[in-house]
N, C-alpha and C positions, 0 to 999 in steps of 0.2 A: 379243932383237934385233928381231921383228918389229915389237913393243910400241913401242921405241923410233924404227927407223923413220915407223911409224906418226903418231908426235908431232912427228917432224923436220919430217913433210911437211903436216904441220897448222899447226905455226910458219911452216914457209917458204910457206903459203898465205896467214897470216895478215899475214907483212911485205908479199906482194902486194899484200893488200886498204889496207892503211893508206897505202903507195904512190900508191894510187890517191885514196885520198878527201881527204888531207891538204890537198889544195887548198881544195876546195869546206868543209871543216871551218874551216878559218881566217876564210874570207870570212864563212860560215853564224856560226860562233859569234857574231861580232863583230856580230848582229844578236840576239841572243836577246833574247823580248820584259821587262821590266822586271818584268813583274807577277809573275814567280817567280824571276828574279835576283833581285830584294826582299827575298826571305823565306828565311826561317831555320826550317829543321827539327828536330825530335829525334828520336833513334832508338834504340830499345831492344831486345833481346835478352830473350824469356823461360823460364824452363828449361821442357820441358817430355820427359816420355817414357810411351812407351808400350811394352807388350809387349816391355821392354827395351830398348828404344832410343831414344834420344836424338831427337828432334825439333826441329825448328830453327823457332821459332817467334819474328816481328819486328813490330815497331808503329811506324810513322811517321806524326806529327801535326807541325801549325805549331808551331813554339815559341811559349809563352806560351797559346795553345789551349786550353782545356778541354777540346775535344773530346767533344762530346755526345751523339755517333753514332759506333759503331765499325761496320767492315766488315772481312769477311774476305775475302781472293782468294787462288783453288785456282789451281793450275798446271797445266797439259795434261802429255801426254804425252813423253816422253823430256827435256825440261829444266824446271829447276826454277823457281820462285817472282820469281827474279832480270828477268823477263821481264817483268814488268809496272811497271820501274822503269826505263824507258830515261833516262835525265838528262840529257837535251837539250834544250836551249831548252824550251817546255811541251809534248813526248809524254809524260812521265811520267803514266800514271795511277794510280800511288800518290801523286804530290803531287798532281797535279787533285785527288783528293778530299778529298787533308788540306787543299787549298787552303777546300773546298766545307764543311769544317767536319768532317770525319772522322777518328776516328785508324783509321790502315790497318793492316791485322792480313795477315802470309803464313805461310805453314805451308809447310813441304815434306814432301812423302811419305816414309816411309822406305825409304833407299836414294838418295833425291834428293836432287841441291844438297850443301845443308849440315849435312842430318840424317846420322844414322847408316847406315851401311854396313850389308846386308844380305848372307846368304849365297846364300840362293837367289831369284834376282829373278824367278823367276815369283809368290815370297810377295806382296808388294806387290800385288795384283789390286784390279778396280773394289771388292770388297767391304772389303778391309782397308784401303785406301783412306778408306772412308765412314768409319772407327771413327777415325783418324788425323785426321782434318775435328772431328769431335766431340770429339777429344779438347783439340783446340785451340779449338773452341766454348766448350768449358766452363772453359778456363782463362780466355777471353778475361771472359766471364759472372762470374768468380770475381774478377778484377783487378777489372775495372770494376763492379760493380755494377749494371750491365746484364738487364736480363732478356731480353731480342728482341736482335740484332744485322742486318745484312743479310753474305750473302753472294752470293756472283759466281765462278762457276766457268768455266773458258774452256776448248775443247774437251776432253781427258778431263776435265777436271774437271767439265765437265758431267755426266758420267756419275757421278762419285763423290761429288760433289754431290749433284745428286737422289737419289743411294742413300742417303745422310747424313739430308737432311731426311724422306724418308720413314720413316727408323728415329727420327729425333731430331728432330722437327717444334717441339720446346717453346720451342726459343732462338733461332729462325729467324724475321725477321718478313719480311724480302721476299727475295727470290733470285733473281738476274741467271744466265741461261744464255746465256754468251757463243759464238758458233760452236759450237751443239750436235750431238755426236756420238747423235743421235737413232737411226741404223740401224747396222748392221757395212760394216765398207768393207770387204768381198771375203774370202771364205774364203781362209785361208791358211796352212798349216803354220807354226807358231812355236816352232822346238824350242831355238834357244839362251836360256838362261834372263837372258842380258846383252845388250842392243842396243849396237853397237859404231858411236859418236857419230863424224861426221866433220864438217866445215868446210860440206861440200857440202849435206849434209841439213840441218845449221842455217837453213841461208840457203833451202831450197828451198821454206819458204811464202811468200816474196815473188815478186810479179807479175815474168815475164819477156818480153822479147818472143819475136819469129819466131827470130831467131838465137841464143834460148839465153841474152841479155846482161839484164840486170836491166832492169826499165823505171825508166829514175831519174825520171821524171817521177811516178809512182807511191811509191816509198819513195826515201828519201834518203840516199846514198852512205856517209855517215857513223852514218845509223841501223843499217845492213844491218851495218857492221863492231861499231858496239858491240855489237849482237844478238848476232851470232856469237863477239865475243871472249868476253861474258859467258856463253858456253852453255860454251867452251871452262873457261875460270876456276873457275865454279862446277859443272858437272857433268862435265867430264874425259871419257873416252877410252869411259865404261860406263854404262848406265842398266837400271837393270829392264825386265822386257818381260812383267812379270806384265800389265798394263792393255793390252799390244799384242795377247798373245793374247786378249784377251775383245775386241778391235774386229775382229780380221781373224775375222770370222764374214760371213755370207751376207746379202748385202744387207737382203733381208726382217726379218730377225731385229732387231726393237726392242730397245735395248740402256738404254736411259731410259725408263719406266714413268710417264707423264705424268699419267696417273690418280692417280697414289701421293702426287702431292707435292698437298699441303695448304693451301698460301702461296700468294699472287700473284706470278707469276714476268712475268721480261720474261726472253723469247728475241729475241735481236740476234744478225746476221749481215751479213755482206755473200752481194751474188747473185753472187758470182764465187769460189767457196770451194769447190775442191775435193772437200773431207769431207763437205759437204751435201748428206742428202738430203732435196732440195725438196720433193716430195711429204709427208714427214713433216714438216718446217716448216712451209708453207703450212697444211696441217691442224693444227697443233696446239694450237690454244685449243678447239676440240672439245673437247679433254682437260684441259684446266686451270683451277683454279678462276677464279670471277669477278675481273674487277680485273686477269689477264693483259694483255701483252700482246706483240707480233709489231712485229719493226722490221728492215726491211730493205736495207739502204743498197746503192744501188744503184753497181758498178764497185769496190766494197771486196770483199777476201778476208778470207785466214783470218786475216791480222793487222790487220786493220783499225784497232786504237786505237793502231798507229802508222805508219800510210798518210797521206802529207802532204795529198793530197785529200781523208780521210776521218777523219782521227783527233779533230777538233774536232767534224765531225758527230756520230761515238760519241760522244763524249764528254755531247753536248749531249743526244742520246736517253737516254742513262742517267740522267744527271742529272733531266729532266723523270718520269722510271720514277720514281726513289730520290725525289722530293719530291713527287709525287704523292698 
């Protein structure tokens, strides 16, 4: 009965939010720009398992594409891979880049999304994390004929990123760390082994104002509801909190190993990102090899690549990184 309550009041939040945006959705659609109403994609599904379980591993390129450059993108913490595909007018930065000549490669962790169910979600952690990335590296390396791919990890996945190309540097030629979780946010007992997803936490890396109400000049009424329908859809009521207890460690404690990684990385952020900590930001091309680089977009948080003031900026730093 809990269970079920539980899902009532997440549905009946969710007819709230659609309530509210349906207007501004109609007017906004009837605007989206041409250059990706145009275009026609393909999408594939590749099997893929590890350690027993099933893996949900996906590739989206422009139809007719060759697609000569593949990328991978890791998913943060508590939702899946689904995130990085908002289909709205152009936020999507899985089409941006099939647009830019990429097929886009996601992987979800297991236990996330659309992979396999785990029993105990503290298994999943930063480290088995890293081997899951790899294992979809090498499928990705084995399709295409590939030998280097780039990948782009966005908060935990930065972490499990960097653990990846530190162990597995050979297939990796450049790596975006998007909103990296470079330190621990706050010691904190982690003892359920499932984090229990609601409406509210979805939505809470979006800028809010004084009262608590979204800043819509900041993200867009109709982005906030796909976001959260799609975290609801694809990752449901439960997520692992294997990767939550390795971040709630004590601030000091470096959780990314900048020395380790190999490759020219861009770390990108926005200055108004919660999770970050500045201090290790600012410093960290000290620690990385040459050809790095540090982009900071200023009034962007932690979702920055689909912040209406800010998501074309990302877009346009990454791009100058990956063709560089």
């Amino acid at each position: 009965m809990k269970k079920f309550s539980s899902r009532l009041l997440a549905l009946l939040l969710a007819v709230m939010m659609i309530a509210c945006a349906t207007a501004g959705y109609a007017e906004a659609a009837a605007e989206a720009p041409a250059e990706d109403a145009a275009v026609s994609y393909t999408y594939d599904e590749y099997p893929l398992e590890r350690n027993g379980i099933a893996l949900h591993l996906d590739r989206i390129a422009v139809e007719g594409d060759e697609a000569a450059k593949s990328i991978l993108l890791v998913h943060g913490l508590t939702y899946s891979s689904h995130e990085f595909d908002m289909d709205y007018e152009d936020y999507s930065l899985v089409r941006f880049l099939a647009r830019q000549g990429y097929a886009v490669w996601r992987v979800d962790v297991a236990g996330y999304g659309q992979s396999g169910a785990v029993e105990d979600g503290f298994m999943p952690d930063s480290d088995y994390a890293a081997e899951d990335i790899n294992a979809a590296v090498e499928l990705i390396c084995s399709e295409t004929g590939l030998d280097k791919i780039d990948v782009l990890g966005w908060s935990w996945g930065t972490v499990t990123s960097s653990r990846f190309v530190a162990n597995h540097p050979e297939h990796v030629n450049k790596l975006v760390l998007y909103a990296p979780i470079l330190g621990g946010l706050g010691a904190a007992d982690v003892t359920d082994a499932f984090h229990h997803n609601d409406w509210a936490h979805a939505a809470d890396d979006f800028q809010k104002l004084e009262d608590g109400s979204f800043d819509l000049s900041v993200a867009e009424h109709v982005i906030i509801e796909m976001y959260c329908s799609s975290c609801w859809h694809y990752d449901g009521e439960y997520s692992p909190n294997g990767g939550r207890r390795d971040l709630c460690v004590d601030a000091s404690e470096r959780l990314i190993d900048l020395s380790a990684i190999p490759m020219p990385t861009l770390v990108i952020c926005g200055d108004k990102d919660p999770y970050m900590n500045y201090d290790m930001v600012n410093s960290c091309l000290d620690s990385l090899p040459e050809g790095s680089v540090l982009e900071i977009i200023p009034g962007a948080s932690h979702v920055a690549m689909i912040e209406k003031p800010f998501y074309h900026d990302f877009q346009t730093r990454l791009m100058n990184y990956l063709n560089s």
